[in-house]
N, C-alpha and C positions, 0 to 999 in steps of 0.2 A: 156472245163471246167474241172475242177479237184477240187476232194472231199477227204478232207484228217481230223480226224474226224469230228469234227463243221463245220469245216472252208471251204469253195467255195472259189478256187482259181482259175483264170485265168488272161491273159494280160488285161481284159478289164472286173475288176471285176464289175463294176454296170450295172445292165441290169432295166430301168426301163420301166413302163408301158406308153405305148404310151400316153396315155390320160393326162400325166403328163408331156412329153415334147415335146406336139404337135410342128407341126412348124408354128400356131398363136396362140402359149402363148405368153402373152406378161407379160415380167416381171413387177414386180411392181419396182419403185422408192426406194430404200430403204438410211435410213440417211448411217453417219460416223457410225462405228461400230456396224453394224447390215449389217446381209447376205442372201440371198436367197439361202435357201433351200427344195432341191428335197430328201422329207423325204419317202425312200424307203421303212422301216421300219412300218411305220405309212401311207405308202399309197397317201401321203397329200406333197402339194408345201406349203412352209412356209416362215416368214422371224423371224429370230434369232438374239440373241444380244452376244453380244461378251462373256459372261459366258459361254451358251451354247457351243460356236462354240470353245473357246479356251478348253473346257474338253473335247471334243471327236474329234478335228482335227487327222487327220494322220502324220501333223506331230510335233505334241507337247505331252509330259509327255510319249514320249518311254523309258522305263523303262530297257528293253533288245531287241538283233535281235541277229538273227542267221540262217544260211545259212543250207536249208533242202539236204539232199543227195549230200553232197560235192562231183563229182569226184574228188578224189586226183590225178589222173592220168594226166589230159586234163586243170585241175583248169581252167575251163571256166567259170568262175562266176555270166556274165550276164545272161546264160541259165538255172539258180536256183533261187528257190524261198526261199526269206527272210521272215522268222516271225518275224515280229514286237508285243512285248508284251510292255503295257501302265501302267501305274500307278492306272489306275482304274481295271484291269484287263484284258480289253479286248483285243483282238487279231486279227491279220490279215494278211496275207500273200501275199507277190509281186513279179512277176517277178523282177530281179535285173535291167535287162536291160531296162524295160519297164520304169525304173528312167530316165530324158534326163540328163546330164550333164548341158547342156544350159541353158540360158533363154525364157521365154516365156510371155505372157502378161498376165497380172492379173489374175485370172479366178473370172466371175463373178457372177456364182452361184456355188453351194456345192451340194453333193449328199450325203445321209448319208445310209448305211448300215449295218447291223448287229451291231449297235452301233457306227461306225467310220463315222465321215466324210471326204471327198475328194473333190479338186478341180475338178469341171469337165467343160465340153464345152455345149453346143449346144445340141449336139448329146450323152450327157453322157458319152463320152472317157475322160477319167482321164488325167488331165494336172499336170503329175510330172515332175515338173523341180527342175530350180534354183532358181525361181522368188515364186511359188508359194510353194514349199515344202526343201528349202535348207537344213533342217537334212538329210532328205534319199538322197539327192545326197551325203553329206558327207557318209552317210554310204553306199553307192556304190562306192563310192570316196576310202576309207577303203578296202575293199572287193579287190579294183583292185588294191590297192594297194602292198595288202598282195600277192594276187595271182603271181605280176610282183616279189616281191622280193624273193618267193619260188622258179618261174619258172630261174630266176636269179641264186640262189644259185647252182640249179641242173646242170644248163651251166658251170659254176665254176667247178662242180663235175667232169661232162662229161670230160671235157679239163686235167683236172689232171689225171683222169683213162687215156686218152686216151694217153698222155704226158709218163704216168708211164708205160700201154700197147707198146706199140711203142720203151720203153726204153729195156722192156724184150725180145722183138721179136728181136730187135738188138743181145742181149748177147747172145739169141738161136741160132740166124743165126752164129755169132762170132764163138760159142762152136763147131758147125759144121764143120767150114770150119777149125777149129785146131784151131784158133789163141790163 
């Protein structure tokens, strides 16, 4: 876990209380547009209706994100954590890599923390994909984007100095030998 002011970050940010995702709880039935949620906050398993769940999803009303302690050196992106800020205020931060590119199947309860909610499983491991959170893989999608077209440019660089190097050591070696 990592604690960076407010904010508890790790790979597997919900940790809840056993008593809350025994393994014979048994969900309740819930209609169209309404979710089960494992309200970490509040302590309490609940079912929600789609106001609630679409103002504090993690992945609706991201207002800005941005990558904490960028190595510029290695631009490994998936091993940084993104803050995500929302339109209500609240915030949270994620491994990049811990987004799947993929898809995955529904999730069909929510965990909500510090304000946000998240797809999760079973066992409370956060189901970010493509199915269930398609913004943050864009913006992981993003991220390696940017990362491939810097690491790109710099290949570009390398090849020209080295091109240009190579051109000079010729005309030194030349000057040497008289010609």
């Amino acid at each position: 876990m990592r604690v960076k002011g407010d904010l508890v970050t790790s790979v597997k940010l919900l940790k809840f209380d056993s008593d809350l995702l025994s393994g014979d709880l048994v969900l309740p039935s819930v209609e169209e547009n309404k979710y089960v949620l494992v309200d970490n906050d509040a302590k309490e398993c609940r079912v929600i209706g789609e106001d609630e769940f679409n103002a504090s999803y993690v992945d609706d009303n991201i207002e800005s994100f941005q990558l904490e302690d960028v190595n510029w050196l290695t631009l490994d992106v998936d091993n940084q954590f993104v803050t995500l800020t929302y339109s209500g205020g609240a915030q949270t931060a994620l491994l990049l890599g811990s987004i799947d590119y993929g898809g995955g199947s529904k999730a069909e309860q929510y965990g909500k923390t510090n304000g946000v909610i998240y797809p999760i499983d079973q066992s409370g491991t956060l189901l970010l994909n493509s199915t269930n959170t398609p913004n943050l893989v864009n913006v992981r999608t993003w991220y390696y984007n940017q990362a491939k077209r810097i690491n790109d440019q710099r290949l570009e660089i390398a090849e020209v100095v080295h091109a240009f190097a190579s051109a000079i050591s010729e005309l030194g070696n030349a000057a040497e030998r008289g010609e």
